[in-house]
N, C-alpha and C positions, 0 to 999 in steps of 0.2 A: 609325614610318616614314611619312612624308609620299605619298600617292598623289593621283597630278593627275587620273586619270582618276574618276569616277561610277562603283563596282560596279551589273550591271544591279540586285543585290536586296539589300538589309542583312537581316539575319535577328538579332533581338533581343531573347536568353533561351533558355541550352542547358539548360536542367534535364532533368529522364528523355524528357517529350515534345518538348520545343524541340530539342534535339539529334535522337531520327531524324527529326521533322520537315524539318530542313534537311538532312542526308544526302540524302529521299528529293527535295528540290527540284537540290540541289547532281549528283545519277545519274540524273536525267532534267531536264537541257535546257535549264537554267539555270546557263552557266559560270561567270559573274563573281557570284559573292555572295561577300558580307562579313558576316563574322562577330564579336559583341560580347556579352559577359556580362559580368557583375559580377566574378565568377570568371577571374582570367586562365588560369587552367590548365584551365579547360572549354574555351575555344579553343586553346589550343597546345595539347590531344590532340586534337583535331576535323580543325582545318587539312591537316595531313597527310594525312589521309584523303579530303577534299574535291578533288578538281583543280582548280584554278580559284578557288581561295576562297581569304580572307585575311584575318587579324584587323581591327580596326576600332575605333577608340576614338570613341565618339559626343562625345569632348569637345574633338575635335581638330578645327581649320577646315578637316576635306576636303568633295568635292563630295560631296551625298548623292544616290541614286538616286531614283530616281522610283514607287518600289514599296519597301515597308518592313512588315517581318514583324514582328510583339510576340508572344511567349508566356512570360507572366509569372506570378510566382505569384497576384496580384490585381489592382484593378485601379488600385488606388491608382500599384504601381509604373507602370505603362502613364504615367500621367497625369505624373509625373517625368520621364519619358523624350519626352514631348511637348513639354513646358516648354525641354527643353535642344536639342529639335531645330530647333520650328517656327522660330526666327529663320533658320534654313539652307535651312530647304525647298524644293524648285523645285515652280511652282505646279501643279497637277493632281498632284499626289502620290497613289499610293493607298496606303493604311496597313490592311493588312490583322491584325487583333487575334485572334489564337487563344490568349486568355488565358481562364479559365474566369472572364468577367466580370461585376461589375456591371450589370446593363441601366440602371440610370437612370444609371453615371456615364460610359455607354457612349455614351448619347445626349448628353450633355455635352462629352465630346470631339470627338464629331461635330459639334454645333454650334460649338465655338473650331477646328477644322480647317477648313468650311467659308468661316468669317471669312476666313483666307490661303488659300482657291481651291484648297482639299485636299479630301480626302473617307477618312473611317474607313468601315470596314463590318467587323462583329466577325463570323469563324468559329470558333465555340464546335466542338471534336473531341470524338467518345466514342470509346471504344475500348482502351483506353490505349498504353504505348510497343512492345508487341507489333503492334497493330494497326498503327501508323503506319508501323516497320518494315515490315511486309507491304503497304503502300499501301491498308490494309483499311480505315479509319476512316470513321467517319458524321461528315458535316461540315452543322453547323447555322448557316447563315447567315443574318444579316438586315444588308439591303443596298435598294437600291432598285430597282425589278422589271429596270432599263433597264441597268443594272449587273451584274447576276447572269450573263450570260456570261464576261463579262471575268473574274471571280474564279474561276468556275467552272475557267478555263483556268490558273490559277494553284493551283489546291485538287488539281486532278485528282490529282497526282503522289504523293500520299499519303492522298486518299481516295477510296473505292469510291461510295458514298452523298452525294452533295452534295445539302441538301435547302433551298431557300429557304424560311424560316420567316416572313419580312414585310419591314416596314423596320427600319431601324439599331435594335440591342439585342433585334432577335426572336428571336438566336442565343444568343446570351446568356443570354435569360430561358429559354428552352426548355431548356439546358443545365444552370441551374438548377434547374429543374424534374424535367429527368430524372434528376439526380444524388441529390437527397432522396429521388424514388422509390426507384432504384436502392439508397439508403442504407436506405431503411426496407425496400423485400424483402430486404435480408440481415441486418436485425435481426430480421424475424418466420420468416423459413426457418430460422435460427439458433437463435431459440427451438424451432421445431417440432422439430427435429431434437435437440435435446438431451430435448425428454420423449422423443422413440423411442426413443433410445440408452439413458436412465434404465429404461424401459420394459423396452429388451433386442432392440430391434431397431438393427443396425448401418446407422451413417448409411448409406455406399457405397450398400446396400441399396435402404433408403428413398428415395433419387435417384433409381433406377434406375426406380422406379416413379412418384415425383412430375414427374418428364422426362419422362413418356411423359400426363402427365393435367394439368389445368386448374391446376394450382397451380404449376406451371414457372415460372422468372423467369431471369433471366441470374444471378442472385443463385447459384441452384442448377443450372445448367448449366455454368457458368464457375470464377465467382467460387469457391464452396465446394468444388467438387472436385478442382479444379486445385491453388490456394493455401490450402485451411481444413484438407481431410481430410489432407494428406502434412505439415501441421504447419510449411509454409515460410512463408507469410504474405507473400508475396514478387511482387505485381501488378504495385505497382510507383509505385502514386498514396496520398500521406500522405495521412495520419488528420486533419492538422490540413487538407487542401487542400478536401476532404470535406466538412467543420466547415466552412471559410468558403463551400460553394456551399448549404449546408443555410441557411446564416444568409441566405446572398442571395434565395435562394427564401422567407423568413420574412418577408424586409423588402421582396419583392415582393407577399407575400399582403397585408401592411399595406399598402401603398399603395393598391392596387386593393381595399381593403375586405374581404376576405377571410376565411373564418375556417377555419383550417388545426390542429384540433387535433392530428391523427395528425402532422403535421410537426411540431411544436411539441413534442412526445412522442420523436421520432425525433433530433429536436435536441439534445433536453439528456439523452439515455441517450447520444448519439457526443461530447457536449461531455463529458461525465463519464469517459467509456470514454478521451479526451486527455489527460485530467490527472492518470487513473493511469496510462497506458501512454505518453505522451510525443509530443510533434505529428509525429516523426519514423515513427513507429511507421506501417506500413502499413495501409491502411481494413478490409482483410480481417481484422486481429485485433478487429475488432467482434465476429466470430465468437468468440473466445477468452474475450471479453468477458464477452458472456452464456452462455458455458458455465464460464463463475469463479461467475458469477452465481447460476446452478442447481446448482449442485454438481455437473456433469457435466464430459463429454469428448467431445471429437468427432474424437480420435484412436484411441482406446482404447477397443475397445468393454468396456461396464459389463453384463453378465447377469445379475438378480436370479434368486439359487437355486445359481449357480454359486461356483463357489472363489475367482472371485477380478478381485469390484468391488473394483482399488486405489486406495489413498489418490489416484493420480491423477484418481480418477474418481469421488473426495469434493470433489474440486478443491485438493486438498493441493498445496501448490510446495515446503516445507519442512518436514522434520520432525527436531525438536529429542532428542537422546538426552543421559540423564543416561548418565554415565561408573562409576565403580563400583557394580554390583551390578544393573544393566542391562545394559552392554554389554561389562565387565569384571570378569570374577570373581577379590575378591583376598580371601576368604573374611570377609567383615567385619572386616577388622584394624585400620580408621582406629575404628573403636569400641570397640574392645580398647585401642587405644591412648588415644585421648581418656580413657576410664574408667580409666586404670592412672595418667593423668598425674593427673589431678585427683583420685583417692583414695590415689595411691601417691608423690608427693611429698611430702617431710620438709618439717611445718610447715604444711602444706595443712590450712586448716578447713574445704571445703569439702564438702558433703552433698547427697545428694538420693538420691529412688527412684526405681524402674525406671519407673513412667512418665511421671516428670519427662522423666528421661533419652531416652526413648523421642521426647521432643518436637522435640528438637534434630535426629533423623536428618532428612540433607536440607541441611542448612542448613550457614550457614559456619562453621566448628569454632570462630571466633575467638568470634564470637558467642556462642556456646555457655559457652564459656569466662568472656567478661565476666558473662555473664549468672548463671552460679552464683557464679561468684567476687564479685561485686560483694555476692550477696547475703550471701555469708561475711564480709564486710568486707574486701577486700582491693582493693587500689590497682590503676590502669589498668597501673602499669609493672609488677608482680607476675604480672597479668595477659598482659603482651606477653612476661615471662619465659615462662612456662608454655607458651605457643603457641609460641614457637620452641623448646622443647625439644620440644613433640608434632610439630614438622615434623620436626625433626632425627631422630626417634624412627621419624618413620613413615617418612622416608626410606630409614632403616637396615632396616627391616621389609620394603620390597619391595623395594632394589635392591644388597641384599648379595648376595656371589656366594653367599654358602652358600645364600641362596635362594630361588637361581635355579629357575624352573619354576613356582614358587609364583602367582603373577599370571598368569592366564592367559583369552583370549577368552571368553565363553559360546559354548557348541556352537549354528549358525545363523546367527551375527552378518553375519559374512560374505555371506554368501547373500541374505540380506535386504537390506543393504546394496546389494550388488550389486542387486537385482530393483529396489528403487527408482530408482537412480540410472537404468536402463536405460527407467523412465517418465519420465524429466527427472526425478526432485525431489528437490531434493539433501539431503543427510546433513549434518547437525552434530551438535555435543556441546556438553554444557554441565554445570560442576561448581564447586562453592566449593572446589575444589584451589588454593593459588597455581599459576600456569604451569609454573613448575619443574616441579615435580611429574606435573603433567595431563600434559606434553607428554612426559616418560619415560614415562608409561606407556603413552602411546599408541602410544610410539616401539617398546617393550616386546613390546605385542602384534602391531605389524604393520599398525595402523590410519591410517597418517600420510597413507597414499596412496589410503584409503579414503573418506575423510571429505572435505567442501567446506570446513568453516571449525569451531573451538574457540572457547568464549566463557568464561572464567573470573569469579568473583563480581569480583576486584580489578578487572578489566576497566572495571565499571561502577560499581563501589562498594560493593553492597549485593545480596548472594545470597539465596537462597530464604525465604520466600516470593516474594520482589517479584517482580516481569515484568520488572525490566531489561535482565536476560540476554538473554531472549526478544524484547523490542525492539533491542536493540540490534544482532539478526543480522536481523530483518525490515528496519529502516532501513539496514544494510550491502548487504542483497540484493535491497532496492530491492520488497520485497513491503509495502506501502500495506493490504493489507484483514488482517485475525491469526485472518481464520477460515481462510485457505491455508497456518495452523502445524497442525503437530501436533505435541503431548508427551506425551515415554515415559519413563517413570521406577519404580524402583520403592520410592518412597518417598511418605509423602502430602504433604510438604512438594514435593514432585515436581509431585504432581496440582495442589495448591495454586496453583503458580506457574504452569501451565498454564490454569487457571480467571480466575486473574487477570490472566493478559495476554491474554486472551480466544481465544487460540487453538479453531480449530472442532472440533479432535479431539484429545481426552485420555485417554490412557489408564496404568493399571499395571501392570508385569511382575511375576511371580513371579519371577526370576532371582535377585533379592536377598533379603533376610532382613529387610526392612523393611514389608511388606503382613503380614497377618494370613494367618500360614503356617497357624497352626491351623481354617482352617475349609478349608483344602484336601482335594480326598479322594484328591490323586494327588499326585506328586513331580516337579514340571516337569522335563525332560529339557535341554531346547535352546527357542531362541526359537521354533522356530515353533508351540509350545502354550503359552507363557506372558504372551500381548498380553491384557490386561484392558481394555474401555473402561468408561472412565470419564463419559464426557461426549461426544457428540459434537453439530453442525448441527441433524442431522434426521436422523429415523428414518420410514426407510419401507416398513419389515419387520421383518420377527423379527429378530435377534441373527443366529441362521445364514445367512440369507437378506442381510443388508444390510450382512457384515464382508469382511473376511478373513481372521479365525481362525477354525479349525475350531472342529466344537463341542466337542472333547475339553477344546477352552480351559474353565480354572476361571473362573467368574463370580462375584465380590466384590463386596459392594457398599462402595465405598469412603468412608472417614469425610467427612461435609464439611467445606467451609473454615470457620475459627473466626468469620468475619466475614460479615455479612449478606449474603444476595442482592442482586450487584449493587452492591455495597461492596469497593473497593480497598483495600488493606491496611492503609496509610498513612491509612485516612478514619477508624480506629480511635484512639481515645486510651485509654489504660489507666486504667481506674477500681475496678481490685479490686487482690488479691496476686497477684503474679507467676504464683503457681503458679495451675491451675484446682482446681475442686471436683470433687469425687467423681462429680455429675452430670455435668459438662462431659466429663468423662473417656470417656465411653460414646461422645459422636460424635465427640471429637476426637482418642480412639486409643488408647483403655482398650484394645482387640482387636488390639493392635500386639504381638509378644512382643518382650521385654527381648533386645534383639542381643547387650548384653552375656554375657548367659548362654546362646545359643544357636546362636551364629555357630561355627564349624567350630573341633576341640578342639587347634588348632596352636598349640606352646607359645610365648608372647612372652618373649625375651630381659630380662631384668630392665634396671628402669630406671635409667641411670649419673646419678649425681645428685650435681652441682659444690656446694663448699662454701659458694662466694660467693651462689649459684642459694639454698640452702637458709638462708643466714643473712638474704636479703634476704625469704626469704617466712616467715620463723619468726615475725614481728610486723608487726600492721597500720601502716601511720602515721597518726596520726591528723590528718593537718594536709592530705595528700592527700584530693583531692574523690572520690567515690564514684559514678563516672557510672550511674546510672540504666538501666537495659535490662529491656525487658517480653520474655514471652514471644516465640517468633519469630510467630505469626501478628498479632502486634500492635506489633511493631517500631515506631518511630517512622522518619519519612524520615528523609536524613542532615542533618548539623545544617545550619542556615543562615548563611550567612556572610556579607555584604556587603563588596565587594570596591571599592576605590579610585574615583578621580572622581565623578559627581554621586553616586551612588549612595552614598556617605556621608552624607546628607543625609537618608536611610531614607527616598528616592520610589521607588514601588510604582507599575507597571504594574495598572490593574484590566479586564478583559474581563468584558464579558456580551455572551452567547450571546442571541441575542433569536429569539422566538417560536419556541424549540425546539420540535420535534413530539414530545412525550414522553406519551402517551395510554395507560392503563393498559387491557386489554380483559381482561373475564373469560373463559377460558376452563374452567372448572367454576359448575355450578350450583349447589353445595352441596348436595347432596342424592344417595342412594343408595350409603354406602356409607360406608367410614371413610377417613379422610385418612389423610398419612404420619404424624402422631402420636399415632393412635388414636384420634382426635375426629373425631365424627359432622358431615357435612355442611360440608368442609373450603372453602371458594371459593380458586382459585387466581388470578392475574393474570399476564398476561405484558403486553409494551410492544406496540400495536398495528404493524407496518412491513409496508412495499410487498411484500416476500420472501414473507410467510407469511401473510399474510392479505387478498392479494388480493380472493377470491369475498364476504368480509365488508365488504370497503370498495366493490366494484359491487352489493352487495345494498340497502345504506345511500347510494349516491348518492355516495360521497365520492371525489376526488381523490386517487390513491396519491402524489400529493407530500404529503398530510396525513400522511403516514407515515412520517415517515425521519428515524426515530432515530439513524442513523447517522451524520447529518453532522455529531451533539452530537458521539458518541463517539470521529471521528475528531480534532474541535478537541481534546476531553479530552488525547484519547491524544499530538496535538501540544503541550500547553499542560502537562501536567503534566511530560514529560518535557524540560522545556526548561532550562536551564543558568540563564535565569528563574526559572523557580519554584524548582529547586533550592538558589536563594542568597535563596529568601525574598523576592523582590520581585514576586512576582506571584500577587495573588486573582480568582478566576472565581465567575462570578453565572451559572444559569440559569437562565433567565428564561422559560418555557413559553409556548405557543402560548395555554393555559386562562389565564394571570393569573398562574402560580406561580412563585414566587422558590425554588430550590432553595440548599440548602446554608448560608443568612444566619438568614433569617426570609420565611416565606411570606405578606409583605405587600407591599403596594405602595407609594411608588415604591420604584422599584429605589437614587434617590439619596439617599433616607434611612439607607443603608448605606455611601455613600461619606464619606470623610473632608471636611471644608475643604479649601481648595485644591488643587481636583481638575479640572481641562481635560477635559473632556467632549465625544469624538469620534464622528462616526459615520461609516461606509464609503459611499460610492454612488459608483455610475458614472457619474451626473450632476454631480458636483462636479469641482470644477477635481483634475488630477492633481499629486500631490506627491510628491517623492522621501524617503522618510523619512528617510534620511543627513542631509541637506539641513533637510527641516524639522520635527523633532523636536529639535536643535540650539535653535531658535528659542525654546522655550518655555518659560517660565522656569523656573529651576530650582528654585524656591521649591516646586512645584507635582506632583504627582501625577497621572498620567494615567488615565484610562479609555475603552474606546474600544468602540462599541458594536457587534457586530458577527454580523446577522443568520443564523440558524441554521436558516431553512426552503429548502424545495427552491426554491422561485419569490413574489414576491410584492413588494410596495412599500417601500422603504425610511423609508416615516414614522413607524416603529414607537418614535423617540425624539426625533421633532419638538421635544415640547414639554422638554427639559431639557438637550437639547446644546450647545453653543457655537458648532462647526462640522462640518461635513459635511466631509467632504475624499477623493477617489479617492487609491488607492497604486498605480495601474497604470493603463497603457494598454489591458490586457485584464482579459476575464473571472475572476475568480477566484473559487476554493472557497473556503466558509469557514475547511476547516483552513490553504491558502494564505495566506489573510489572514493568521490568527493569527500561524502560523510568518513570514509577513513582520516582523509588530509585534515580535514578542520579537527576533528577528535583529539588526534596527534596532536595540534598548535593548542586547542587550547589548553591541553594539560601542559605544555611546555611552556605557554606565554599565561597559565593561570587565568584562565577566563573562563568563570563557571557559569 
């Protein structure tokens, strides 16, 4: 709609503050404003509410007023909106900018305004959309001295504090300024406050007394007890808006020479705290941030000594339950059954002993299956007989009416259930049941409405050991770090898969009949004395002092995994018999009793057994292939397949990780006492990182970005679990901060290990940006990619200067290196068709 007249004020940018902004100009004294956002539905809910006011399209040829408001999210957009206005302008225009701006591109506007006989002066607000509301806000101006009534008279109407800071961009920069402060006191009060509460003093508390003494900040006045302790998070100013006035304040300490470490430190913990919480996320969950980060809570008080530091205040968000014999008592009968098919089927050669047998609890039955049958000589299809008789078998076994009753909760489950969820953190289950199956029984017991989410082995392909299960409900529920899993199982094929997908708390229940019943000295009741841990973060007290199981809990110590520290399952190739030795037996579950012989004495209905079933297993074929299957701790991944388009050509994606921080630091000196294998003067090693060995890296002079092993593990964790590497088209190098090539050959270069016709990439934010869709297309398909892509906290991208081809950006921002990663593979597979 065409308006002939000039509103007296355009007002340009409704987001949280632009919007009461204008209200409080539009209810004090300013009738005619015009209203424009990107957004048409932020004006059409405003208008109504304003008298006098009225939408406004800055693209249309009306008059414009002679007063013009910006509050944008940066300052770039400001600078768009000058370009479309100034041919319109009427000359003495003031343009007043309350965008949280750039100061130097503030003064740059100012100088092309001046050019047409205009004049910018930026009013930088603190306070956020509360304060403006109230007309409460601090307004930091820079203007020119002769000027500063005039806006003064303009500002009043929404702020209390109007403070001239200098000339054009002193508002700006101040606002800058005060914003990284403001962002670093609520990362160091955050921190404080999570040792008290670990300590056992509750934050509230701790406020009540730091508010009242030299260590006050609006941080803990405001900020954390309003929006951190009640768990809302709800200010009202984004994480990412924060992040751009931290970056402005960076890029003003460079200019004027400066050197800003504690900024520079404050910057990439909120840059990082973005890109696993999301730029929408409000500033306040910094706070939540570094209490993920401590293994604390700053809702929940944590009392060492007390009953009950919960998982919430491990920093748990999720905890994963295995389904029969954890959470569901159906007296061992899936092992009754398994053992009845595979020795009590006509024509069956299949063999094995109890602690063969014993190897399988845990795992997917099918497996199990292939696995001794294959050894017996018998065909995959012999094979898929067998397992659909043991479904149909075990179907009949829990959901005949005769019986009925037989399947039923563990005493506790409930309760438990309940108390977590009521800490936010939700409940799943996970089982190598097909679906069918899982979902009757949980329908069964009552659990359907209990639980967040079920993850089945078919789900993902390949059940326990692997972590796929376990990743796959972390990526579904948007949880980025696996030490906020915990798993509960009472199987060690359970524990297993909980070590391996690195979950921060592991542990086993005695509920089932698969841990080592016989070194019990009591007969678990209900869940709430049968939680064993197994593994957890950090220990920062005794067992009773730093769980939440009483002490009556039995304490096992549980077999470890078959594969080395710190070794995925899949990194295993099988180089003996199937079966282990006598020694292996000792850690790997010699102390397991035979289920088969001790699970509860309910009689199984004998097994109906068809004629065609029995003539087809009465003789091997000998012309069928014989698939190959290792024990379950040494499974192979699933097969590779290469799938249509370029990728018939067998091009392979190759990533190296370059100057990972992977530093080995001893923590034992060898000496005084026996190790865990009875050998005198045992040296232990852990990976040196920023989490745990702090005091050691300020004692030695070193940078805690020398230490963050994490960002290898998080590429790992993206790069192995990618639809990529699953079809075999994708190898990883890493390549260590020391010179070390992991996983090839620990020699140099790294391109002695790539094939011929190989295109060698490197990432930088200096290189022109390219869209991978776009150009990865381009390159020929003769060729093999590799793409090299940095793996320390901070540092120069010339780490493969000399062997790359080209350098090339994949974005207009900053990204993580798992980011990158997960870009690259994304790109290929839409282009090589691997879904």
């Amino acid at each position: 709609m065409h308006h002939a007249t000039a509103p007296d004020v355009l007002f340009i940018g409704l987001g949280a503050m632009g919007r009461e902004l204008a209200r409080r100009l539009a209810t004090l004294g300013i009738h005619k404003i015009a209203l424009h956002d990107i957004s048409t539905e932020a004006v059409t809910k405003l208008v109504p509410e304003l008298r006098g006011s009225r939408a406004f399209d800055v693209l249309e040829a009306s008059p414009l007023p002679s007063v013009i408001f910006t509050c944008l999210p940066h300052s770039g957009n400001v600078g768009q909106v000058i370009d479309a206005l100034i041919p319109r302008m009427v000359p003495k225009t003031l343009w007043i900018d309350c965008t949280s701006g750039d100061p130097i591109k503030t003064r740059e506007y100012s100088d092309l305004l001046s050019k047409h006989g205009s004049i910018l002066v930026d009013v930088a607000v603190s306070g956020g959309p509360q304060g403006a509301a109230d007309g409460a806000l601090t307004a930091m101006v820079g203007c020119p001295d002769a000027l500063f009534d005039t806006v003064v008279s303009f500002v009043q109407p929404f702020a209390r504090n109007i403070v001239r800071c200098g000339g054009t961009g002193a508002g700006h920069a101040v606002k800058a300024i005060n914003n990284i402060i403001m962002g670093t006191n609520l990362l160091v009060a955050s921190e404080g406050l999570c040792v008290l509460s670990k300590y056992g003093v509750q934050p509230a508390d701790a406020l009540k007394a730091i508010n009242e003494s030299s260590g006050r900040s609006w941080a803990t006045i405001n900020r954390i007890p309003k929006h951190v302790l009640p768990g809302t998070y709800d200010y009202g100013f984004q994480l990412s808006l924060l992040q751009k006035d931290m970056l402005t304040a960076l890029r003003l300490a460079a200019v004027t020479g400066s050197t800003t470490p504690l900024f520079s430190r404050s910057f990439h913990i909120t840059e990082h705290a973005s890109k696993i919480l999301g730029d929408n996320a409000d500033h306040t969950r910094l706070s939540e941030a570094v209490a993920h980060l401590q293994s604390a809570n700053l809702q929940v008080p944590s009392i060492p000594g007390s009953q009950a530091p919960s998982m919430r205040a491990l920093g748990i968000k999720l905890v994963v339950f295995d389904c029969a014999g954890t959470v569901i008592d159906e007296g061992g009968l899936v092992y009754k059954v398994l053992d009845q098919i595979m020795r009590g089927t006509p024509g069956s050669r299949i063999t094995y002993t109890s602690k063969e047998f014993e190897l399988w609890h845990g795992c997917n039955k099918v497996e199990a299956l292939r696995f001794f049958g294959s050894r017996a000589g018998m065909s995959e299809e012999e094979v898929q007989v067998m397992y659909k008789d043991f479904l149909s078998t075990l179907e009949a076994g829990y959901f005949d009416a005769e019986n009925a009753g037989f399947v039923k909760l563990i005493p506790g489950t409930f309760e438990l259930f309940k108390a977590l969820g009521e800490a936010g953190i939700k409940v799943c289950l996970n089982t190598g049941y097909p679906r069918s199956i899982a979902e009757r029984l949980i329908q069964m017991v009552g659990l359907e409405e209990k639980i967040d989410d079920l993850v089945v082995a078919e789900d993902v392909g390949m059940g326990r050991p692997y972590p796929y299960m376990i990743h796959y409900l972390a990526r579904k529920h948007n949880i980025m770090d696996m030490r906020h899993i915990a798993k509960l199982g009472d199987a060690v094929r359970d524990i297993e898969e909980g070590l391996f997908a690195g979950c921060g708390f592991v542990a086993g229940v005695l509920t089932g009949s698969n841990l080592p019943a016989r070194r019990q000295k009591q007969k678990p009741a209900s869940m709430d004395n049968t939680i064993v841990p197994a593994r957890r973060r950090r220990h920062s007290g005794s067992m009773e002092q730093d769980t939440k199981f009483p002490a009556s809990s039995v304490i096992i110590p549980l077999p470890r995994p078959q594969s080395t520290p710190g070794e995925r399952p899949h990194q295993r190739r099988r180089q003996q018999s199937p079966t282990r030795s006598s020694d292996e037996g000792e850690s790997g579950g010699a102390d397991i009793q035979t289920t088969v012989n001790n699970t509860s004495e309910r009689p199984l209905k004998p097994l109906p057994t068809s004629k065609s079933r029995a003539a087809k297993m009465a003789t091997p074929n000998p012309q069928t292939p014989i698939p190959f299957v290792a024990n379950p701790s040494m499974l192979p991944v699933q097969a590779h397949v290469a799938r249509g388009g370029v990728a018939s050509a067998n091009r392979r994606l190759y990533v190296i990780l370059e100057q990972a921080c992977l530093e080995a630091y001893r923590i034992s000196s060898g000496s005084g006492g026996k190790g865990r294998n009875g050998k005198e003067g045992e040296v232990k090693y852990t990976l040196l990182n920023c989490d745990d060995h702090q005091g050691i890296l300020a004692k030695t002079g070193r940078d805690i970005a020398d230490a963050r092993p994490d960002i290898t593990h998080q590429c790992l964790l993206t790069l192995l679990d990618s639809p990529l590497n699953k079809a075999g088209l994708l190898q990883v190098y890493i390549h260590t901060a020391k010179g070390v090539l992991i996983e090839v050959n620990p020699h140099n270069p790294v391109t002695d290990h790539l094939p011929p016709n190989t295109i060698k990439l490197t990432l930088s934010g200096d290189a022109p940006t390219q869209r991978l869709s776009s150009y990865l297309p381009t390159l020929p398909t003769t060729h093999n990619i590799a793409v090299f892509v940095g793996a320390m906290a901070r540092g120069k991208d010339d780490f493969a200067d000399g062997y790359v081809d080209e350098k090339i950006s994949i974005s207009d921002y900053s990204l993580s290196a798992s980011v990158a990663c997960g870009k690259f593979c994304c790109a290929l597979e839409e282009l090589w068709d691997i879904v």
